[in-house]
C-alpha positions as CSV (number, residue, x, y, z in Angstrom):
1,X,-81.6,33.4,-57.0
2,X,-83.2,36.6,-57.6
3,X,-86.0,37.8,-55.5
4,X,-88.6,38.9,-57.4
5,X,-88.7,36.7,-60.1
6,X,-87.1,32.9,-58.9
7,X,-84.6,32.4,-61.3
8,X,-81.0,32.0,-60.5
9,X,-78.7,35.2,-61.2
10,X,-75.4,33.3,-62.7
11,X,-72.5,35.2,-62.6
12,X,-70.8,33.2,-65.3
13,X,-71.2,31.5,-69.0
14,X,-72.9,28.0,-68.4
15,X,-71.1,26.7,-71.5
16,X,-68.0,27.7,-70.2
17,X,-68.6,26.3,-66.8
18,X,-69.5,22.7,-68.1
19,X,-66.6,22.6,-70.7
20,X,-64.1,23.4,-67.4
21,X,-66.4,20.7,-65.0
22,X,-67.3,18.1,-67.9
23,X,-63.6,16.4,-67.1
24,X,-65.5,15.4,-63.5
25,X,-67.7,12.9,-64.6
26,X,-64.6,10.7,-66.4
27,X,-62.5,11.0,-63.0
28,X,-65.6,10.0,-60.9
29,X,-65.9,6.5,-63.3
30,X,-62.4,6.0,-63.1
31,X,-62.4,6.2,-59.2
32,X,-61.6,9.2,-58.6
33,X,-63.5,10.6,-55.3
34,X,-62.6,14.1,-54.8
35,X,-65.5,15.4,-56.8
36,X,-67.7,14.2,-54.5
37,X,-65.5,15.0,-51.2
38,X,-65.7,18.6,-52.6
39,X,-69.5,18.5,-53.1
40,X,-69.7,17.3,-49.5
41,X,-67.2,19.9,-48.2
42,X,-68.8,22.8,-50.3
43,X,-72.2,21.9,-48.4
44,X,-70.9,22.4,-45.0
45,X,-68.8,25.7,-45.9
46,X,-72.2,27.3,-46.7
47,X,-73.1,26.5,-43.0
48,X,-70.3,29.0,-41.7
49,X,-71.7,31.8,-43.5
50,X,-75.8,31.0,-42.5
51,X,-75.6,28.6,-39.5
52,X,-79.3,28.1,-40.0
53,X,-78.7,25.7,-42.5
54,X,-78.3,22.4,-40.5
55,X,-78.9,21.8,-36.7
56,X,-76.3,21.7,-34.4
57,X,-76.1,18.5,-33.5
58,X,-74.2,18.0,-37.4
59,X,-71.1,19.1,-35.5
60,X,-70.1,15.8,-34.9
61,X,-70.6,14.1,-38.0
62,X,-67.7,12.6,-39.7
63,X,-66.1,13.5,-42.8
64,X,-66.3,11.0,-45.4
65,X,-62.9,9.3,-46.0
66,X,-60.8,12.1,-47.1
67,X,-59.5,10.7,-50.7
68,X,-56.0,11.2,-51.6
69,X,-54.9,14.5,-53.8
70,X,-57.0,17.6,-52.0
71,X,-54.0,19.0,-52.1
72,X,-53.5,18.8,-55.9
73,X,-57.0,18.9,-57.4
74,X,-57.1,18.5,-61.3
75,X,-57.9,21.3,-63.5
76,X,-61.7,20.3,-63.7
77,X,-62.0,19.8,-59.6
78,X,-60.8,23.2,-58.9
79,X,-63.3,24.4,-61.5
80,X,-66.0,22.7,-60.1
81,X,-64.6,24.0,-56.4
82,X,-65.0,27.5,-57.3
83,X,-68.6,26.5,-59.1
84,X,-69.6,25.4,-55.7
85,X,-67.6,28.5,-53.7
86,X,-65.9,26.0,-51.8
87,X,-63.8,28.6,-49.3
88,X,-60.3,27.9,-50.0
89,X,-59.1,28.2,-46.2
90,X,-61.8,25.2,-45.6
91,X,-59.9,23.4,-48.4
92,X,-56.7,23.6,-47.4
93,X,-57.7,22.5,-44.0
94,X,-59.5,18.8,-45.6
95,X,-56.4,18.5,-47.4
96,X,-54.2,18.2,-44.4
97,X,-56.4,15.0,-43.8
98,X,-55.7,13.8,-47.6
99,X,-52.4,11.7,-48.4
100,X,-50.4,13.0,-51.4
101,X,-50.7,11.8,-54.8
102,X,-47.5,10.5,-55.4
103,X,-48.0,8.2,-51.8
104,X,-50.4,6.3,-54.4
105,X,-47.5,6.2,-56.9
106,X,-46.2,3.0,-56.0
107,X,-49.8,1.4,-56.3
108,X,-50.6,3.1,-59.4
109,X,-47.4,1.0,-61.3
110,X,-48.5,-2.6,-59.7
111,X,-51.7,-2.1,-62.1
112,X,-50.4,-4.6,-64.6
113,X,-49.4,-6.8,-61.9
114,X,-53.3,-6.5,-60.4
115,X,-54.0,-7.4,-64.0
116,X,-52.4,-10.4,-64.7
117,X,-54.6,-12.0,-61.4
118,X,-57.9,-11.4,-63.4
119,X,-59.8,-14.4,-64.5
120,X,-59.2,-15.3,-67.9
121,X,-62.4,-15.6,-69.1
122,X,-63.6,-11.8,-67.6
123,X,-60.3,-10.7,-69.4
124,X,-62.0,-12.0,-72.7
125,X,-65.1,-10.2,-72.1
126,X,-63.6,-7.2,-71.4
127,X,-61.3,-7.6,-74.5
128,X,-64.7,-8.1,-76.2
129,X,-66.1,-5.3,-74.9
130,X,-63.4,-3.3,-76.1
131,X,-63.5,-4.9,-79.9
132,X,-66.9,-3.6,-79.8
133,X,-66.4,0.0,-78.9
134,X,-66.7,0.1,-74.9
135,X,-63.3,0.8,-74.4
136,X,-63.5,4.2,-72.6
137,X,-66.1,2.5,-70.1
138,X,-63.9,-0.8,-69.7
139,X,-60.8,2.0,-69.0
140,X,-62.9,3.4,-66.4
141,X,-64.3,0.2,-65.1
142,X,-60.9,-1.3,-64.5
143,X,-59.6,1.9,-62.9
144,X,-62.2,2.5,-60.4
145,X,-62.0,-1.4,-59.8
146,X,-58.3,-1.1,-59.4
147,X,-58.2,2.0,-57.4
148,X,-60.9,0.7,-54.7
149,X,-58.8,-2.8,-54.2
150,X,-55.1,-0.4,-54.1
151,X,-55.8,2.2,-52.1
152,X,-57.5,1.0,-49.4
153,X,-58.7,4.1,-46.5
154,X,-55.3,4.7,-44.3
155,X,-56.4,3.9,-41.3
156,X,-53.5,5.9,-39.6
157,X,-55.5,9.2,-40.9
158,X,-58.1,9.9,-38.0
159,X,-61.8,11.1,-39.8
160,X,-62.4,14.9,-38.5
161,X,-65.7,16.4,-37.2
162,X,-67.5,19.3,-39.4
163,X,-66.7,21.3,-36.2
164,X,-63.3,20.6,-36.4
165,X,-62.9,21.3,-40.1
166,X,-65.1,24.3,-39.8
167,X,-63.4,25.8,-36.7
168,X,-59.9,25.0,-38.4
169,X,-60.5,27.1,-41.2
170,X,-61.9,29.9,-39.2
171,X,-58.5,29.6,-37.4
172,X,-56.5,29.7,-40.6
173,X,-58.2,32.2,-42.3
174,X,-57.9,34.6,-38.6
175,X,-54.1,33.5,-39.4
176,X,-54.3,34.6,-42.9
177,X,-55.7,38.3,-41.9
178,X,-53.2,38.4,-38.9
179,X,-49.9,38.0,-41.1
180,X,-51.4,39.9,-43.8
181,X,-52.1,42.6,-41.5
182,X,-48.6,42.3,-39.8
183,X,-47.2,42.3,-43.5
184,X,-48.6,45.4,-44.4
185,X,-47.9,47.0,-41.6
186,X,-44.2,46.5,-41.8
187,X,-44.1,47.6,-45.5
188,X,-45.7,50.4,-44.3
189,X,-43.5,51.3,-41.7
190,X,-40.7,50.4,-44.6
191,X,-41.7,53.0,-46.9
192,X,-42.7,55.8,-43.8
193,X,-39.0,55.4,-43.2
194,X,-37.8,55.7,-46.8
195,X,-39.8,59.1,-46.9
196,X,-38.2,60.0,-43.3
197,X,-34.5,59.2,-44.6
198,X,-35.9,61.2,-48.2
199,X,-37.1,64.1,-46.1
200,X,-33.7,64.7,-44.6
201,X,-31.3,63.9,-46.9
202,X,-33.7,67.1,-48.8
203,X,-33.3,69.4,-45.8
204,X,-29.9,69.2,-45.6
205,X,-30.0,69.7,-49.6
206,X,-32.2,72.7,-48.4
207,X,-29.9,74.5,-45.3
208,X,-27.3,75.4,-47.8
209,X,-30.1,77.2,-50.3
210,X,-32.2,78.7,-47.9
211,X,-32.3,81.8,-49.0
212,X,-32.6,80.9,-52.7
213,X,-35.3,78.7,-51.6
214,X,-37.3,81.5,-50.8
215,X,-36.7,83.2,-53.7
216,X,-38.0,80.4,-55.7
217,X,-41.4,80.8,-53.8
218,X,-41.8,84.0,-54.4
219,X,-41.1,83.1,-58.6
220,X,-43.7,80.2,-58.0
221,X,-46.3,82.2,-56.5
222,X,-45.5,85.2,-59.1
223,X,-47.1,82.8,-61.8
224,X,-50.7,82.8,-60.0
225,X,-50.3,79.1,-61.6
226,X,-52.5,76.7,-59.5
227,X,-49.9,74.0,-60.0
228,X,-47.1,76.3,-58.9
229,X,-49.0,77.1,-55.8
230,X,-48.5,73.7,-55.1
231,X,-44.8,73.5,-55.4
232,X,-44.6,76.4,-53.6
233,X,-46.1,75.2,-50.5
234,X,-44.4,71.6,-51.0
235,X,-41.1,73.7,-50.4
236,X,-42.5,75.8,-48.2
237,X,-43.1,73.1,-46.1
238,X,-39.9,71.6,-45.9
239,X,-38.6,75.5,-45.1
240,X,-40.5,74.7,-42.0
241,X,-39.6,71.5,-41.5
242,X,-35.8,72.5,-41.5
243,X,-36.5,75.4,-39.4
244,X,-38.1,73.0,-36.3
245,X,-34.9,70.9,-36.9
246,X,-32.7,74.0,-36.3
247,X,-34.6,75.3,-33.6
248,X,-35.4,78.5,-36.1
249,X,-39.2,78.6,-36.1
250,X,-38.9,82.1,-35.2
251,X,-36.9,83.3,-37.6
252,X,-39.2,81.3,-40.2
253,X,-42.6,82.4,-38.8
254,X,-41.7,85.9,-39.4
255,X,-40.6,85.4,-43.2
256,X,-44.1,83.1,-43.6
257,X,-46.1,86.1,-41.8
258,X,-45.0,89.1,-44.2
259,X,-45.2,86.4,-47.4
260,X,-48.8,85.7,-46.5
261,X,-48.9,90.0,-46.1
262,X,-47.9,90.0,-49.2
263,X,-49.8,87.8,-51.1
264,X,-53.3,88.2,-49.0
265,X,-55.6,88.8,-52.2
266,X,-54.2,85.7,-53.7
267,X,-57.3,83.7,-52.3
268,X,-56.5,79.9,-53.9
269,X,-52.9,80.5,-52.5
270,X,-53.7,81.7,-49.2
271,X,-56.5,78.6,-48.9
272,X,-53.7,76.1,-49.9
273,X,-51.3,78.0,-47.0
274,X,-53.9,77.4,-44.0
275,X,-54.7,73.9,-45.4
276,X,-50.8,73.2,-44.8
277,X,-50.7,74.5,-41.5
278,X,-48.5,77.6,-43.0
């Protein structure tokens, strides 16, 4: 919500958000319960970022009855989880209290067994229905009907506290940082070595052309080309490089000393020679 004016800043197309959401309402008809889990869970992940928002004493209240499938949320759900800016790490953390889909598999095909026990006479009023265009609301009817009497709550699956859920995700998501952290530190190190192994399989390239390796500074800096200013001191640095490996600083100092001599009017070169440490 904006400030100064009251109205709500959306960041995306409403008509694109309800054609991804619309898909909700038919699931919630037919039985389905995540939606509302995720409404729930979304309300209590905006208490992590302002705790403000509810008193403290909400730390002990229950979850509802986690539904099966957190894990594996349909194409609308995750839609209308990212509507609501549910924080993943707080959703994968619910879902380890939410049995699979395909647990409720097995349940799912007994449906024309749970059928075949419905009166006869509500059977003809629901064929009735049907005749007279209420199929898609009989469908969902039925469903919701049949999913409420198959899958009871499993009562093996312990209801969490908001703290717990909230101080579980905080956990995970410290968990996240920490291997991404360790992760990029070790590529890294990786590619610091690559350069190291580069470096020296370049300087021994460089001991046997020494001396034409200074000529070829001398050509570079002979172009007053900024670019070739650049190269030169690129080589000129791995001249030094090879120089501390042999123990031959001297020896290179001296031949740096009378180049710099040489070139002193060349301003832009001799700036790019003290920013190297040359």
């Amino acid at each position: 919500m904006t400030p100064d004016t009251g109205e709500f800043d959306f960041d995306y197309d409403p008509a694109a958000l309800l054609s991804a959401i619309i898909g909700v309402r038919a699931e919630l008809a037919a039985g389905d319960l995540r939606s509302l889990y995720l409404a729930w869970l979304s309300a209590y992940g905006t208490w992590e970022r302002d705790e403000d928002l509810f008193d403290r004493e909400a730390d002990d209240d229950l979850e509802p009855p986690a539904p099966p499938g957190l894990g594996a949320l349909t194409a609308s759900q995750r839609a209308l989880a990212d509507f609501l800016r549910l924080d993943a790490d707080l959703l994968a953390i619910a879902a380890q209290g939410s049995a699979p889909l395909d647990q409720t598999s097995d349940v799912l095909g007994d449906l024309a067994t749970w059928l075949t026990h419905l009166p006869a006479i509500e059977k003809d009023q629901l064929l009735a229905r049907v005749v007279q265009g209420e199929a898609a609301r009989v469908r969902m009817e039925l469903l919701r009907r049949f999913r409420g009497d198959a899958t009871p709550a499993d009562p093996t699956r312990a209801r969490r506290t908001v703290a717990d859920l909230l101080d579980n995700a905080v956990r995970r998501r410290a968990d996240h940082e920490r291997r991404l952290t360790e992760k990029r530190a070790e590529e890294e190190a990786r590619q610091e070595h690559a350069r190291t192994v580069a470096r020296e399989r370049r300087l021994d390239k460089l001991a046997d052309t020494r001396d034409l390796a200074w000529s070829r500074v001398e050509a570079m800096i002979a172009t007053r080309k900024p670019t070739e200013y650049d190269a030169a001191v690129t080589l000129l640095s791995d001249l030094q490089a090879l120089a501390d490996r042999e123990d031959r600083y001297d020896m290179f100092a001296e031949r740096s000393m009378a180049l710099r001599q040489t070139h002193a009017r060349k301003r832009a070169l001799i700036e790019r020679l003290d920013r190297n440490g040359l």
